[in-house]
N, C-alpha and C positions, 0 to 999 in steps of 0.2 A: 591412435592413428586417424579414428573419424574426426574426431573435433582438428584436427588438423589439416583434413581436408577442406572440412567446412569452411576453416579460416582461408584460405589461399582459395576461395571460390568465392567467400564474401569478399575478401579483395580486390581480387580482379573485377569483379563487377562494379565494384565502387569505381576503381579507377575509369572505366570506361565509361560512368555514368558522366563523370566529369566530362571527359571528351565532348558529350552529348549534348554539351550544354548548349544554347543558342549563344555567340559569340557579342552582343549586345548587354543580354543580361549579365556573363561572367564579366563583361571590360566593366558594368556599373558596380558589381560585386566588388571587385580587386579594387577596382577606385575609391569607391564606400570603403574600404578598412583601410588604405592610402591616409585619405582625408581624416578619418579616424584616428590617426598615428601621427597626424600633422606634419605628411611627407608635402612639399609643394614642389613646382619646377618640375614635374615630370608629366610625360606623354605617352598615353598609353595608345599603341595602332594596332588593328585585325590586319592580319598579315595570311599567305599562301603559308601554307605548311613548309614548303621548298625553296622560300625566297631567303635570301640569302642577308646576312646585315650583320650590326655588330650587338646589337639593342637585347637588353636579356630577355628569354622568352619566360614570363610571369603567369601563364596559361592557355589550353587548348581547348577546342570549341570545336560545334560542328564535325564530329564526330571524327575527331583529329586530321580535318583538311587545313585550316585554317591555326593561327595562333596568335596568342596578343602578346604582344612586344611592350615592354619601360622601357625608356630614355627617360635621362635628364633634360629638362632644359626644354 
């Protein structure tokens, strides 16, 4: 039962670390392994958490206010 606490505590913390991230660094992050995989034609934008589109959200930042959006194209 403890190590299974443990787990669902280091997780959650992970996740939220991500959130935390400066939204600059993670779009350079995402884009570096993009580039890496030889995706081209795509656009990655920092977006309001609450705005509204069609574009998939590929990551959150800024301590989940903001998010980064891919599109094609």
């Amino acid at each position: 039962m403890n190590k299974w606490v443990i787990a669902v505590l280091l997780l959650s913390s992970s996740g939220s670390a991500l959130a935390a991230k400066a939204c600059e660094e993670l779009k350079a992050e995402i884009s570096a392994k993009l580039e890496a995989k030889q995706v081209g034609g795509y656009t990655l934008e920092i977006q309001a958490s609450d705005a509204a589109g069609d574009a998939k959200v590929v990551g959150s930042c800024d301590n989940g206010s903001k998010k980064i959006v891919y599109s094609k194209g």
